[in-house]
LOPALUM-521579 format. One record per atom (N, C-alpha, C): z, y, x. Coordinates in steps of 0.05 Angstrom, whole numbers, plus 5000, padded with zeros to 4 digits. Example, Ala and Ser with C-alpha at 12.3 -4.5 7.8 and 13.67 -1.06 7.14 Angstrom:
<babas>
Z|Y|X
5156|4886|5264 $
5156|4910|5246 $
5156|4934|5264 $
5142|4955|5257 $
5143|4979|5273 $
5157|5001|5258 $
</babas>
This chain:
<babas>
Z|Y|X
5000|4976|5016 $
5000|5000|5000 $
5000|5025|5017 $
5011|5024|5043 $
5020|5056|5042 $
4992|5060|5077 $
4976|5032|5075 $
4949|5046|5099 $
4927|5055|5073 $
4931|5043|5047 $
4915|5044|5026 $
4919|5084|5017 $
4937|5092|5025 $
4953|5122|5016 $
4942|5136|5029 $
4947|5125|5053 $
4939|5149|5077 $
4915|5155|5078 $
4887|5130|5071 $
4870|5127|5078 $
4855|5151|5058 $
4878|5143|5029 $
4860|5164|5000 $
4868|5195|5010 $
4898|5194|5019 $
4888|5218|5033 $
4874|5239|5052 $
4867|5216|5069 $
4852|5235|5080 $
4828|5240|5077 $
4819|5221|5058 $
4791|5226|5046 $
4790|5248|5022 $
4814|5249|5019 $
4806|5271|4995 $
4814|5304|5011 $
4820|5299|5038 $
4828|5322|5054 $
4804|5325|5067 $
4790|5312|5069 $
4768|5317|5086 $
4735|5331|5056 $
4750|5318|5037 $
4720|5319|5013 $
4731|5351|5009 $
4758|5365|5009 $
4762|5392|5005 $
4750|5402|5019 $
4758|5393|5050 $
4750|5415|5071 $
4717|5420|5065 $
4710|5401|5059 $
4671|5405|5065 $
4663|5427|5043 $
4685|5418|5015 $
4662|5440|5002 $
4675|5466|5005 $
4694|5457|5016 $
4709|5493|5019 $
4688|5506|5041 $
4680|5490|5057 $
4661|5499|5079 $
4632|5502|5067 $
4621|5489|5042 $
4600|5493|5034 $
4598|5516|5007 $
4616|5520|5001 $
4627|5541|4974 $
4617|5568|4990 $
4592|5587|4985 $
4591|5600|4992 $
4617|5634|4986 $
4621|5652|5010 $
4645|5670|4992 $
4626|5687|4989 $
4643|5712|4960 $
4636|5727|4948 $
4627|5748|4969 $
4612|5759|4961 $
4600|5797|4976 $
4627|5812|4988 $
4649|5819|4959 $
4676|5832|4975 $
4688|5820|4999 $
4689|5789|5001 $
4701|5775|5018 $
4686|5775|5046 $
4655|5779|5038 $
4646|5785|5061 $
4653|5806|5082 $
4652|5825|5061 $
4659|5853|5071 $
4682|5852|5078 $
4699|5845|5071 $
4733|5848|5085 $
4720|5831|5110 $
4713|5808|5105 $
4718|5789|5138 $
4695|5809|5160 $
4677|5821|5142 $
4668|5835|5163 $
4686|5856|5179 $
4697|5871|5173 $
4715|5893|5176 $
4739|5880|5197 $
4745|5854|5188 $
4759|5838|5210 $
4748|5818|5236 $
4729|5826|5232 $
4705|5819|5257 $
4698|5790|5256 $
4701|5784|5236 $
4699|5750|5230 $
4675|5748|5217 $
4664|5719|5217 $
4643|5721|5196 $
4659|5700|5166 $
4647|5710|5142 $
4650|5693|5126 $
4667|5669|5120 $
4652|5653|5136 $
4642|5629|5141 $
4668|5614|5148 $
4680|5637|5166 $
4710|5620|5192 $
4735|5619|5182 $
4743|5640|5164 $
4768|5637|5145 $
4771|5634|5112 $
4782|5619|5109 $
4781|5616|5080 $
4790|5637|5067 $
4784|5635|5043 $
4797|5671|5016 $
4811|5680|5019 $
4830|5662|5021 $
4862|5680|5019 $
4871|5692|5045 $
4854|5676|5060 $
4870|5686|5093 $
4846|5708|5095 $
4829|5715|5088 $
4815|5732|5085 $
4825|5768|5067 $
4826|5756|5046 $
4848|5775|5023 $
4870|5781|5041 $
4888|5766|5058 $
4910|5779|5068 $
4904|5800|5088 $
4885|5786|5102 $
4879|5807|5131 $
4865|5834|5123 $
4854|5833|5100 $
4836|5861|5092 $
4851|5877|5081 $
4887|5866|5073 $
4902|5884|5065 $
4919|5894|5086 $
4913|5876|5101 $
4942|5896|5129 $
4914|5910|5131 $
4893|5910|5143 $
4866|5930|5150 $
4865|5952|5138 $
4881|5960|5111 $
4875|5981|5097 $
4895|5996|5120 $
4884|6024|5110 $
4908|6056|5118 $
4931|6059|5113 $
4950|6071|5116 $
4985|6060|5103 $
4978|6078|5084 $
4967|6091|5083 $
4961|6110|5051 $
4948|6100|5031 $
4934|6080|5032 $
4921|6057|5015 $
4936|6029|5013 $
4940|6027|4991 $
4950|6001|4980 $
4941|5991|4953 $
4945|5963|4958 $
4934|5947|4933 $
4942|5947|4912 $
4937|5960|4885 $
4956|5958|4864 $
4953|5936|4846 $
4982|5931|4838 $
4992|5906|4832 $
5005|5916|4800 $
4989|5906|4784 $
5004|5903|4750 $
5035|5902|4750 $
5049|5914|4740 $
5072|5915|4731 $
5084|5912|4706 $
5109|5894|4698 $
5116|5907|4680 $
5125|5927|4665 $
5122|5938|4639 $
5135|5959|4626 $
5159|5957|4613 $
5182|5971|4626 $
5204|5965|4616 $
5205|5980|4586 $
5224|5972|4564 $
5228|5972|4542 $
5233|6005|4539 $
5249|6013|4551 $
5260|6039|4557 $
5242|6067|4562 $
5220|6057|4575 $
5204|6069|4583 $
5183|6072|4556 $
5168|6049|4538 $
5164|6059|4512 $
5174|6077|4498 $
5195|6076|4496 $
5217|6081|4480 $
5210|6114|4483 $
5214|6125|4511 $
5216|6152|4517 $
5194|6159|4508 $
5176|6142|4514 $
5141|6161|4505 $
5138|6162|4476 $
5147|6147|4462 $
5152|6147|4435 $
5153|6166|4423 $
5187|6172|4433 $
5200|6199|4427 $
5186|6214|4433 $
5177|6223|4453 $
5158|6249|4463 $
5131|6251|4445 $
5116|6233|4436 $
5102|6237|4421 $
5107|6242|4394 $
5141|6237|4381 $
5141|6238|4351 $
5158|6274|4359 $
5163|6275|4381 $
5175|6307|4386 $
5149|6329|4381 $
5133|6319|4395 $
5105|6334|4388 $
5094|6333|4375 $
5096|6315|4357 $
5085|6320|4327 $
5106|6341|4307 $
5127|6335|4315 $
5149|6350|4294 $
5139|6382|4304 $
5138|6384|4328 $
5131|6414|4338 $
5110|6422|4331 $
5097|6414|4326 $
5067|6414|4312 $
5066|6422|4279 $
5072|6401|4272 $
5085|6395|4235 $
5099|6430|4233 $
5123|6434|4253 $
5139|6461|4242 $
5123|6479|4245 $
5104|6479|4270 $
5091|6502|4268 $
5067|6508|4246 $
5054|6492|4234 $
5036|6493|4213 $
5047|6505|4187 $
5075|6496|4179 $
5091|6498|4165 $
5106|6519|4157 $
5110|6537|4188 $
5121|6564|4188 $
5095|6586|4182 $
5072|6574|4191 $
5043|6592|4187 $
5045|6600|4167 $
5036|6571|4148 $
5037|6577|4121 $
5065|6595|4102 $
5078|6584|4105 $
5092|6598|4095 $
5100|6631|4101 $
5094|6638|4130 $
5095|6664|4132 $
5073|6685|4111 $
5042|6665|4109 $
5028|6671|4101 $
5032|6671|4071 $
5040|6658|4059 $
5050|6665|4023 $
5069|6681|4014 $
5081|6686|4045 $
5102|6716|4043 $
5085|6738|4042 $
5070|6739|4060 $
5052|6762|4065 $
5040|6776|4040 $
5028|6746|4027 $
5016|6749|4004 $
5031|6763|3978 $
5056|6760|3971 $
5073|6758|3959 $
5076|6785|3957 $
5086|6805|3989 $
5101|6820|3994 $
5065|6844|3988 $
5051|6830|3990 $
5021|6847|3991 $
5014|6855|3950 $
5024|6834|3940 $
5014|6833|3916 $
5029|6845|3902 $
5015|6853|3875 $
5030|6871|3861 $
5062|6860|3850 $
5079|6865|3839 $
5102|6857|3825 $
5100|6848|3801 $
5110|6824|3793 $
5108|6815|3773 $
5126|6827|3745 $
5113|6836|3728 $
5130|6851|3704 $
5121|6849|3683 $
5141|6844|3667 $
5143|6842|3639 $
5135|6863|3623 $
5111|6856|3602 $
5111|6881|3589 $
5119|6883|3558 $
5136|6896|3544 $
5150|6892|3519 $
5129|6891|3508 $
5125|6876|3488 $
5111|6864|3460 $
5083|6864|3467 $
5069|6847|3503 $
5048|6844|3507 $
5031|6821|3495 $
5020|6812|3483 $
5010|6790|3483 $
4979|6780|3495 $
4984|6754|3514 $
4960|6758|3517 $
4927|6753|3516 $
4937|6754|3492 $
4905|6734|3478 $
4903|6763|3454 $
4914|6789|3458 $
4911|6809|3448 $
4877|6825|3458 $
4869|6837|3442 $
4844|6849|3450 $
4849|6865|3468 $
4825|6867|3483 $
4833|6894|3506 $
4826|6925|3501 $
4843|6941|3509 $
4850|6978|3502 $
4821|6978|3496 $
4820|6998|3471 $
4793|7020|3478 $
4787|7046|3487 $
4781|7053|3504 $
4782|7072|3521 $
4763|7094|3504 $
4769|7115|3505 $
4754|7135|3492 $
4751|7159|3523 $
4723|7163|3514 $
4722|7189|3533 $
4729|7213|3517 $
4721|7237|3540 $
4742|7262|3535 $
4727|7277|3517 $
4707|7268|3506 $
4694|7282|3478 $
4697|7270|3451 $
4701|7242|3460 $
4711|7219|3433 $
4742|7231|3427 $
4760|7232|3456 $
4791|7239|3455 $
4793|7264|3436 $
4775|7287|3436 $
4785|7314|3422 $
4766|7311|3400 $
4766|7290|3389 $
4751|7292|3359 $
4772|7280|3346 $
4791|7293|3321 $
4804|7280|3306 $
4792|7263|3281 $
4812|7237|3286 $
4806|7208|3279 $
4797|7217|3238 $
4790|7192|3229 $
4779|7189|3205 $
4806|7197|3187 $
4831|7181|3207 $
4847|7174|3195 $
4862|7195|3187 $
4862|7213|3201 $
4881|7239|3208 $
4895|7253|3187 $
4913|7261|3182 $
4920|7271|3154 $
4914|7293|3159 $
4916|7322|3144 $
4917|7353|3145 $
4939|7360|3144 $
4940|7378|3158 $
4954|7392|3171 $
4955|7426|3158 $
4935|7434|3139 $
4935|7462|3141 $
4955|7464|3113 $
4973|7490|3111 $
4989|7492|3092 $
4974|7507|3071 $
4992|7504|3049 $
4988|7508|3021 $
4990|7546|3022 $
4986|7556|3002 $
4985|7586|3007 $
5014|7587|2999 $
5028|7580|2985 $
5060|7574|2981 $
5072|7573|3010 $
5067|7558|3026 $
5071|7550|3046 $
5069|7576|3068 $
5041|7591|3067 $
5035|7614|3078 $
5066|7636|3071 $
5062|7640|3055 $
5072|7664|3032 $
5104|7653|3048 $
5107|7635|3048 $
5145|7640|3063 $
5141|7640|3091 $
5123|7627|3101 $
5121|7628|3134 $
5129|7668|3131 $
5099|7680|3120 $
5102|7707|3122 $
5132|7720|3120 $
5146|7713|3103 $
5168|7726|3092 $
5187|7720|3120 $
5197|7701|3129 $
5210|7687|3142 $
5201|7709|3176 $
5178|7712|3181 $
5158|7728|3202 $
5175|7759|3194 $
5173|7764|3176 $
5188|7796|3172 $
5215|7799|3183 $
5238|7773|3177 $
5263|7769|3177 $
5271|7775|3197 $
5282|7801|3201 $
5293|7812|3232 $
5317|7789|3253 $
5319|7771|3235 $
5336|7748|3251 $
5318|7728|3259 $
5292|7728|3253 $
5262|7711|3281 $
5266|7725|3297 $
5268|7706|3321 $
5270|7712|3346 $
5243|7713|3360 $
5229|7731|3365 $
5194|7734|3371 $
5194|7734|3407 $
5174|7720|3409 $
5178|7727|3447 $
5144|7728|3451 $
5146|7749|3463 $
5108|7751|3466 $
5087|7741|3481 $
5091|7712|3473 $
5065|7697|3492 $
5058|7673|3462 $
5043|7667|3464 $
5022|7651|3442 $
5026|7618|3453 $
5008|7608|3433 $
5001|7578|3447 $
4991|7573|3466 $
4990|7557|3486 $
4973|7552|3508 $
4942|7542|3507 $
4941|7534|3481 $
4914|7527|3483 $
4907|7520|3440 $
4887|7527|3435 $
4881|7530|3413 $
4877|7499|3390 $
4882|7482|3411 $
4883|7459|3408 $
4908|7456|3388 $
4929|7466|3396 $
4954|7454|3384 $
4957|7471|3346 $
4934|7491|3339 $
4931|7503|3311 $
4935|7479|3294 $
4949|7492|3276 $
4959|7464|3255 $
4949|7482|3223 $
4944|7502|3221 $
4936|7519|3206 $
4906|7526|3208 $
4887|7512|3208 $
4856|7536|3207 $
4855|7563|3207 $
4867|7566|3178 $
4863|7592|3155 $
4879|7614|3180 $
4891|7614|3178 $
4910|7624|3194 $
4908|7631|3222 $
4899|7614|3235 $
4910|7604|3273 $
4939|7600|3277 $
4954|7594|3256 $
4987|7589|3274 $
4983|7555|3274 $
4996|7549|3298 $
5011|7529|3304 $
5032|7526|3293 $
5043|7503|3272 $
5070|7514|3261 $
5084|7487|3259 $
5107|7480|3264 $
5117|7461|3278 $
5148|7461|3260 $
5158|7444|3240 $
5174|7443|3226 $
5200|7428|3234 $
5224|7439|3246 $
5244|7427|3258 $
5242|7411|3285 $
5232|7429|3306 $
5226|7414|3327 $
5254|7414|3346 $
5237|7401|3365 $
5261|7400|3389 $
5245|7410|3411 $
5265|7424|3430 $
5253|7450|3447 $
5258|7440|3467 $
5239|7432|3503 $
5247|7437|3524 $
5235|7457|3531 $
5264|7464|3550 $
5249|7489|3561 $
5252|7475|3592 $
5233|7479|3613 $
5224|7481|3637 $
5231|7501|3648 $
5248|7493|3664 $
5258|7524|3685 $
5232|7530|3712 $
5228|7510|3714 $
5201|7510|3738 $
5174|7500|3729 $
5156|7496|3744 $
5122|7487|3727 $
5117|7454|3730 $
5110|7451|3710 $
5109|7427|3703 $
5083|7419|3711 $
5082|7401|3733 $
5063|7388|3745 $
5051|7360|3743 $
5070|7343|3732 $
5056|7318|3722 $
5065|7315|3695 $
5052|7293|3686 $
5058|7278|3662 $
5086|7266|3653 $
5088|7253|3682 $
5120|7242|3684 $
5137|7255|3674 $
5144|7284|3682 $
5164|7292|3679 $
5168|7295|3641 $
5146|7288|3641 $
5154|7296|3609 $
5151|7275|3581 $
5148|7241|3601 $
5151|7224|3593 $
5177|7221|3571 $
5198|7221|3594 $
5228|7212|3588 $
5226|7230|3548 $
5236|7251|3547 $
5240|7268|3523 $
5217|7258|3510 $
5186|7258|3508 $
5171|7247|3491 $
5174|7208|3478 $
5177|7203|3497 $
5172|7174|3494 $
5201|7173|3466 $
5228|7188|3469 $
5253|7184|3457 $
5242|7199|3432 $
5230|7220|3433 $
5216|7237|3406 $
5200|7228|3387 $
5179|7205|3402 $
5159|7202|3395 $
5161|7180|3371 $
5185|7165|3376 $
5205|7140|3359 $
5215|7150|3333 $
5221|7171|3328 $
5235|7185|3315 $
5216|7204|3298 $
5194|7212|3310 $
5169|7235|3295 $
5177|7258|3296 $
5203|7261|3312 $
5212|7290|3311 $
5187|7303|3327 $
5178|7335|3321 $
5162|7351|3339 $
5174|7363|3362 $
5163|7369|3377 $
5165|7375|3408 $
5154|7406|3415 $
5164|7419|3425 $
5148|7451|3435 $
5159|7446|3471 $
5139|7452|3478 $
5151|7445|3508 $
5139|7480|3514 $
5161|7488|3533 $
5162|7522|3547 $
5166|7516|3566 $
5151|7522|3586 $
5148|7528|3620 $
5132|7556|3629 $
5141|7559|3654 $
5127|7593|3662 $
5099|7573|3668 $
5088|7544|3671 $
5074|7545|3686 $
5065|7501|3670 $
5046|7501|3671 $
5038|7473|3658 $
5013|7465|3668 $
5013|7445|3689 $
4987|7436|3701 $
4965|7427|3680 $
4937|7437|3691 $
4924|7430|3670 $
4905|7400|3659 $
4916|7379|3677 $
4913|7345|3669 $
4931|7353|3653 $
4959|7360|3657 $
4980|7360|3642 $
4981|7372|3601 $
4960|7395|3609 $
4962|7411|3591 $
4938|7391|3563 $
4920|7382|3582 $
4896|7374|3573 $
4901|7348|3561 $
4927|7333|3561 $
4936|7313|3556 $
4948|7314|3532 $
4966|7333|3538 $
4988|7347|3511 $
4959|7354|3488 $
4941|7359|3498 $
4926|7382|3470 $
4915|7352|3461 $
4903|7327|3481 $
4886|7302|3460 $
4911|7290|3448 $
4938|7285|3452 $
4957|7276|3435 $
4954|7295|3412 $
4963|7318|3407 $
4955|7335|3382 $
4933|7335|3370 $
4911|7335|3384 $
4887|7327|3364 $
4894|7297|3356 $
4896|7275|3367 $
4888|7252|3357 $
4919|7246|3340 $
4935|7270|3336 $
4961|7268|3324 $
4979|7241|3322 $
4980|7228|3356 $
4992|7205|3363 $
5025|7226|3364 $
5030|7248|3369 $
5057|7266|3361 $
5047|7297|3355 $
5070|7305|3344 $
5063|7337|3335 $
5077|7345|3362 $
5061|7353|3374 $
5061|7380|3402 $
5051|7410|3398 $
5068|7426|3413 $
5057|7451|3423 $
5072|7462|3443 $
5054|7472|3465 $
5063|7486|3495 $
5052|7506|3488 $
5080|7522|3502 $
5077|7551|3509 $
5084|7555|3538 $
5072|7575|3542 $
5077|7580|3579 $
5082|7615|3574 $
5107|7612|3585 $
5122|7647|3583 $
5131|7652|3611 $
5139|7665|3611 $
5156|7683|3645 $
5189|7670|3649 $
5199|7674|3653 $
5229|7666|3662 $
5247|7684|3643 $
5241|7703|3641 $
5251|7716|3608 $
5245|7717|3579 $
5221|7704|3582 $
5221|7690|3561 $
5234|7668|3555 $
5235|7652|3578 $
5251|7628|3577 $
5272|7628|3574 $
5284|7644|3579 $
5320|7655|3590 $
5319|7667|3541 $
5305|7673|3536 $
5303|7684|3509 $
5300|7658|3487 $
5280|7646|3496 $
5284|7617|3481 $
5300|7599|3476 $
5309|7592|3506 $
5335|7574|3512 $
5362|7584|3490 $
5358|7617|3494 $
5379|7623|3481 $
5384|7627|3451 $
5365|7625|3434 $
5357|7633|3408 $
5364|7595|3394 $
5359|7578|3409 $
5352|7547|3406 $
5374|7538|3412 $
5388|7539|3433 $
5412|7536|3448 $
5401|7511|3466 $
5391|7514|3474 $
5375|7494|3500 $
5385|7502|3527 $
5379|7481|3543 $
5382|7479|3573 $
5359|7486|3585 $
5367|7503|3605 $
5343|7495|3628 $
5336|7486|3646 $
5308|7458|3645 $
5322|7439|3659 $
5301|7446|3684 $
5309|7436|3699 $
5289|7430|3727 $
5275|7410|3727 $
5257|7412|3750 $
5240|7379|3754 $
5263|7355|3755 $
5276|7354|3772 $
5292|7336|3779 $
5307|7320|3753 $
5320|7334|3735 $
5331|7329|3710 $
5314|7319|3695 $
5283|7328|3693 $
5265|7315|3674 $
5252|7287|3680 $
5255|7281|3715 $
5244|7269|3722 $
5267|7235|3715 $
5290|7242|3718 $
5311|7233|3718 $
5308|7207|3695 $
5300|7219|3676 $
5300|7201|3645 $
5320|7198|3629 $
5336|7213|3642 $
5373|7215|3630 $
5376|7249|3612 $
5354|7255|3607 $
5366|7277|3578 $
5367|7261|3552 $
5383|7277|3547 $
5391|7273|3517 $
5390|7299|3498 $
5395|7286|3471 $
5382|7306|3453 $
5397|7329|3452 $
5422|7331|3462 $
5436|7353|3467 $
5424|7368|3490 $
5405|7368|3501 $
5396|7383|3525 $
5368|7395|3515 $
5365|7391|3487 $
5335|7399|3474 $
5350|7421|3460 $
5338|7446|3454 $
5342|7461|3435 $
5330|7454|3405 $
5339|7462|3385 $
5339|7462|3358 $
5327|7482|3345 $
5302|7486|3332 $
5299|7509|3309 $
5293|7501|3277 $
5298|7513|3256 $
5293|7508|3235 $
5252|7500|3238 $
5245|7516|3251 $
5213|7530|3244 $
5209|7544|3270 $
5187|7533|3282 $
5170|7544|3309 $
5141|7546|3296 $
5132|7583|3299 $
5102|7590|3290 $
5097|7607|3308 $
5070|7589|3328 $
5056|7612|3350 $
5034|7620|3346 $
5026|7636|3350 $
4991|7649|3339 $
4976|7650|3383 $
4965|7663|3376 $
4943|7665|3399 $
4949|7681|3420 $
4980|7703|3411 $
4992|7727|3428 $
5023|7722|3420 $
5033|7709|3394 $
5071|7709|3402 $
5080|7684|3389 $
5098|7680|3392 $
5112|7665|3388 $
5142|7672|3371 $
5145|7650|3348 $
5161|7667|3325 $
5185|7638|3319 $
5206|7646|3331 $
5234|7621|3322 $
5245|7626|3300 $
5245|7610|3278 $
5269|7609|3257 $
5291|7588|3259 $
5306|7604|3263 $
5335|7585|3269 $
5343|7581|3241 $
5354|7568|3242 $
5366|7560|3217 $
5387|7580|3212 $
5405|7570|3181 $
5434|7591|3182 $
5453|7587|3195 $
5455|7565|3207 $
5483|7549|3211 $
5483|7565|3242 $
5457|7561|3255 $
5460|7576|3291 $
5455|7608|3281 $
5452|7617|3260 $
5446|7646|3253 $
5478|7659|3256 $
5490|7632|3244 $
5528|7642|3238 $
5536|7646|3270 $
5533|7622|3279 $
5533|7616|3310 $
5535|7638|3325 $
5509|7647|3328 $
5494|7674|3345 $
5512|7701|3337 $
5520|7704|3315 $
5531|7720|3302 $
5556|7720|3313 $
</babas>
């Protein structure tokens, strides 16, 4: 048995060696054994592979697969779900800065009392439609009864007359006549000139509820302002009339009525009350004066 062993081995040591010797090597292997001054042929692969690696530069080396430790995922993980979140917030803050923007850009949202909105939309009249009074309009001019006491009342050395007229011919409530005549109104007087509309919101809008009439007195009444007041009186949405007097006239009115005199500031305010309006029985202005009937009660008063 054991010359039978020796014999298989060396026959199968010798059938390696041949084809290891007949196995031609690869091109790279060439080239390394060249580099080591050998040919091919004289060293086998591996002893070949080793020598072409001491041959490299100490700055060159063979890299060799590694494992990845668990830990090391782990971190890159994180770093990539960190940069997404940084990412995510910043898209997030964009937008939302941007719906502020929007927000803070757009108009305010407000409620408007008794809007509805499936309501038709305003009709707008131009400024020649505005001074044509409506179909609807009632009349306005008095009865000659009506004349005949105005007159009598005009004689009564207790009318208080101040000599400036209506502001504009618009506010005639009489044809026959030319007076503007205005039955228990309520009086502001304007200590300074009345330049917008605003100011004269507050007192109308509280008047206008009520149907009480209005005489508004200023030294001075812008004319959008003025031109506004005269299409309310024509289209008789309220009974108006402006007069524009001097500061002693005003100082004469205030006092006949028992009114305040208010400033911009007060009118602008929205905080008068009806105690800051003067009172007359009867306001009749023609084209040059202006004529107060107080009643008896401020006649006793004055007295």
């Amino acid at each position: 048995m054991a010359p039978s062993r020796v014999l298989g081995d060396s026959i199968t040591s010798r059938f390696s060696a041949q084809s290891h010797e007949r196995s031609p090597k690869p091109a790279y292997v060439r080239s390394f054994a060249a580099l080591c001054g050998e040919t091919p042929e004289d060293r086998p692969l591996h002893t070949v592979l080793q020598a072409a690696s001491a041959a490299l530069p100490a700055h060159m080396s063979v890299w060799h697969a590694e494992q990845v430790d668990a830990w090391s995922i782990g971190l890159i993980a994180l770093i990539v779900a960190g940069l997404a979140a940084i990412i995510f917030g910043a898209l997030w803050d964009r937008r939302r800065n941007k719906q502020r923007a929007a927000e803070m850009l757009a108009p305010p949202a407000r409620d408007i009392p008794h809007f509805k909105p499936d309501a038709p939309a305003p009709h707008y009249l131009s400024d020649l439609q505005a001074r044509r009074r409506p179909d609807t309009a009632k009349p306005t001019d008095l009865s000659p009864s009506e004349r005949e006491s105005i007159r009598g009342q005009l004689a009564d050395p207790q009318t208080v007359t101040v000599e400036v007229g209506y502001a504009s011919r618009d506010f005639i409530t009489d044809s026959a006549t030319g007076w503007a005549a205005l039955d228990h109104p309520a009086v502001l007087v304007c200590g300074d000139p009345v330049e917008t509309l605003r100011e004269l919101l507050g007192p109308m809008e509280k008047l206008i509820l009520s149907r009480t009439p209005l005489v508004i007195v200023a030294p001075v009444i812008a004319k959008d302002v003025l031109a506004t007041l005269e299409v309310n009186a024509i289209r008789q949405t309220m009974q108006l009339l402006a007069v524009i007097c001097d500061s002693a006239g005003l100082r004469t009115v205030a006092t006949a009525c028992h009114a305040m005199i208010i400033d911009r500031s007060d009118r602008q305010s929205g905080y008068l009350g009806s105690e800051d309006l003067g009172r007359c029985a009867r306001w009749i202005s023609t084209a040059t004066s202006s004529h107060l009937i107080v009643a008896a009660e401020a006649k006793q008063e004055s007295a």
